[in-house]
C-alpha positions in Angstrom: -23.8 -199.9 103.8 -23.6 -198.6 99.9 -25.7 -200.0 97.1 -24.8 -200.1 93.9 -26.6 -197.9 90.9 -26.9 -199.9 88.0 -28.5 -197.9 85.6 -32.3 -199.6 84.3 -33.0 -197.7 81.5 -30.8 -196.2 78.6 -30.1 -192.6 79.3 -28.7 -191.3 76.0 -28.2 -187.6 76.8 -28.7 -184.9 79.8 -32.3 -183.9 78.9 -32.9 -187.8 78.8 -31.7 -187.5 81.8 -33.7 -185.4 83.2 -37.0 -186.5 81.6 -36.2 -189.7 83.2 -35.9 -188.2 86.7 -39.1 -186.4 85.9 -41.1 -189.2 84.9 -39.3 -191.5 88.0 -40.5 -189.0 90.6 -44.2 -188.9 89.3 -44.0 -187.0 86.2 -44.6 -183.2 85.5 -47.5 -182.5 87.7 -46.0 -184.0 90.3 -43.0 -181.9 90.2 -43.9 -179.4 89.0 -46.2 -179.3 91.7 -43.2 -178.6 94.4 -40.4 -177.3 92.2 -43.0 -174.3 91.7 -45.9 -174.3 94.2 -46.3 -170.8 93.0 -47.9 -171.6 89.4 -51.2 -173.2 89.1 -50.7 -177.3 88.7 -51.2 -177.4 85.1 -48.9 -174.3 84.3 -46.3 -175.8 86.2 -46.6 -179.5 84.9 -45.8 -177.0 81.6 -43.1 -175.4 82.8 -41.5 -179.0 84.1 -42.2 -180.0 80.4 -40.7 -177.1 78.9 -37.7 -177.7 80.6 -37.4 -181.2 79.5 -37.8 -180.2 75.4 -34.1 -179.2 74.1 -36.3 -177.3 72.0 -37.9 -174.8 74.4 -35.5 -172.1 75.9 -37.0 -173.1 79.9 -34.2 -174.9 81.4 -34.1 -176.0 85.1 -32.1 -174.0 88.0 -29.1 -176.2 89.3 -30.7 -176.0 92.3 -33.9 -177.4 90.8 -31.6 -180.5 89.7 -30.2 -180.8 92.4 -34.0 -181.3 94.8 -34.7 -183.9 91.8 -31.6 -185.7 92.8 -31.9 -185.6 96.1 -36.0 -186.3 95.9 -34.8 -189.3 93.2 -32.0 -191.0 96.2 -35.4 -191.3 98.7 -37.3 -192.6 96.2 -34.4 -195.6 95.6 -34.3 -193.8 91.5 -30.1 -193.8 90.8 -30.1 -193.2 86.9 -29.7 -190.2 86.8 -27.0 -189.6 89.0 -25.4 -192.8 87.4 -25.8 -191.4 84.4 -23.8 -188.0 85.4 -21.3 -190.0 87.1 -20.3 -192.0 84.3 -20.5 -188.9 81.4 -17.7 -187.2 84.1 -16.0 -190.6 84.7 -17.1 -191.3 87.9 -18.5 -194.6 89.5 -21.1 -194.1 92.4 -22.3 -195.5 95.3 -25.2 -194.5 97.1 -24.9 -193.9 101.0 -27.4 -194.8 103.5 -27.6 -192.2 105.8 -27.2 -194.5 108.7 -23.7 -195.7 107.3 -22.7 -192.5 106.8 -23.5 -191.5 110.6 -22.4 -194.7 112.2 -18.5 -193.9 110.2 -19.1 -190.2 111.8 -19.5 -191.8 115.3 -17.0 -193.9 114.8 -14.2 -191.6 113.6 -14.9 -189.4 116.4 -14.9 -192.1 119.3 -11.2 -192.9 117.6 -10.5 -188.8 117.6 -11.4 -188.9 121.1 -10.0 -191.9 122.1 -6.7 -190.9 120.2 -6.0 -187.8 122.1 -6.8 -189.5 125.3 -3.4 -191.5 124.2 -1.9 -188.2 124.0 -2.9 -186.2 126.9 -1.7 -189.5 129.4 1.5 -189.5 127.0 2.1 -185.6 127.9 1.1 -186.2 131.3 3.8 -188.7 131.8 6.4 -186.8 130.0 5.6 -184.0 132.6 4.0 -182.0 130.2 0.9 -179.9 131.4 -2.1 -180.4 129.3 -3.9 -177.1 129.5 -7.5 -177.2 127.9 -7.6 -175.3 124.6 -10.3 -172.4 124.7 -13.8 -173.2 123.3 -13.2 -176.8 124.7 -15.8 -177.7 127.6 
């Protein structure tokens, strides 16, 4: 199943953006408090807010962006990626993770079931179906 993002709150630029998907997941204590479990709370909550201020030169690591994304999908938060989907010209659709291992199963139950078809359509032809190496 896919939900829809609609976006709740005006995001007017990318470090709206991600002030917005600081303040959704708790606010700069709170991540802070795992994007850098290495500084103190408060110094981190700093750092978080530092990288939120065009002004300051801190700026996030993609990869930092990237947990906040991930972090903001669990939490049911979608702005933000909205928001980066539609500045690139994308529409998005989050993916249960259920769905998304349901289609899996089912596109390889079809895979199997598909060369099934073939092996009894080689077998008829008189073809010898010889099992391919790595294969159990």
């Amino acid at each position: 199943m896919t939900t829809p993002m609609p976006q709740q709150r005006l995001i007017l630029d990318p470090h709206d953006m991600l002030l917005e998907l600081v303040r959704a997941l708790g606010g700069p204590k709170e991540v802070g408090s795992w994007l850098r479990p290495e500084l103190p709370v408060e110094q981190a909550a700093q750092w978080v807010r530092d990288c939120v201020n065009a002004q300051r030169r801190e700026k996030f690591d993609p990869a930092h962006v990237f947990a906040m994304l991930k972090r903001a999908r669990q939490a049911g938060y979608h702005d933000a990626m909205a928001y980066l989907a539609g500045e690139c010209g994308y529409r998005v659709e989050a993916v249960e993770p259920e769905d998304e291992r349901a289609r899996l199963q089912r596109e390889f139950v079809d895979a199997v079931g598909r060369l099934e078809e073939i092996r009894a359509s080689l077998s008829r032809n008189g073809a010898e179906v010889v099992a391919m190496k790595g294969a159990r």
